[in-house]
C-alpha positions as CSV (number, residue, x, y, z in Angstrom):
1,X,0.0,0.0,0.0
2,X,1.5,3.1,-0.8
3,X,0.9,5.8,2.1
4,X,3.5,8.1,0.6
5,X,1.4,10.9,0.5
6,X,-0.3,10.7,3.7
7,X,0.4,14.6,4.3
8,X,-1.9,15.7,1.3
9,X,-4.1,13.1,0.9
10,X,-7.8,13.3,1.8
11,X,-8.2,12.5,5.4
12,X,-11.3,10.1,4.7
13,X,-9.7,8.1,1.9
14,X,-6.6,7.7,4.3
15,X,-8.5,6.6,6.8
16,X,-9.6,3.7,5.1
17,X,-6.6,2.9,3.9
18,X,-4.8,3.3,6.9
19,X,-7.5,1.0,8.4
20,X,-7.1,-1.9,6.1
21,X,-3.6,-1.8,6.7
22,X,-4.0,-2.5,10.5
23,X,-6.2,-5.2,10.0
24,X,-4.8,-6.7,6.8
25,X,-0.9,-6.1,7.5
26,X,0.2,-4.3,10.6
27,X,0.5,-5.9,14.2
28,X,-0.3,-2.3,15.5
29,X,-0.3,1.2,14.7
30,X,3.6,0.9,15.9
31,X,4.2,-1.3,13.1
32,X,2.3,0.3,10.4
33,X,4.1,3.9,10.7
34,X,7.7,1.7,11.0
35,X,6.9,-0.4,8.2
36,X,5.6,2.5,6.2
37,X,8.3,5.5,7.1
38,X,5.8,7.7,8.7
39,X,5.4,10.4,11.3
40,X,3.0,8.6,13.9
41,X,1.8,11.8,15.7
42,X,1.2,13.7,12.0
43,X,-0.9,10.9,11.3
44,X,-2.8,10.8,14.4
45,X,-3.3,14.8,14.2
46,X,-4.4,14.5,10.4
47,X,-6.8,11.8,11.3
48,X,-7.8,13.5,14.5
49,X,-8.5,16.6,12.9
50,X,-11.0,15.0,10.5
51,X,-12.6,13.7,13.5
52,X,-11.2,10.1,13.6
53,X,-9.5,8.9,16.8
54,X,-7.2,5.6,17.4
55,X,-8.8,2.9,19.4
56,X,-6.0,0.3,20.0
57,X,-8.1,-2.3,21.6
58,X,-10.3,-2.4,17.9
59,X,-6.7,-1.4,16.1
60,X,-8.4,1.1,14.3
61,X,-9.3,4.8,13.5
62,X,-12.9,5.3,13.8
């Protein structure tokens, strides 16, 4: 999956993406940002702002 453009990218689209990820791919959201070379709290704020929190216990942003 190519999250390369995370920064610019429509935060609902990345949302799914970044959820299919997590349950398709990534042991956690600690894996997912490693495996992908990304800036874990930039995520969380772009998703945030859009109104999506993380909930590790469903390992996803909803």
């Amino acid at each position: 999956m190519d999250l390369r453009s995370y920064t610019s990218m429509d935060p609902h689209l990345l949302v799914g993406l970044v959820n299919t990820e997590l349950r398709n791919r990534s042991e956690s959201l600690d894996d997912l940002v490693k495996t992908h070379d990304l800036d874990q709290d930039l995520l969380v704020s772009r998703l945030s702002e859009a109104g999506y929190d993380y909930r590790s216990e469903q390992k996803q942003f909803r």
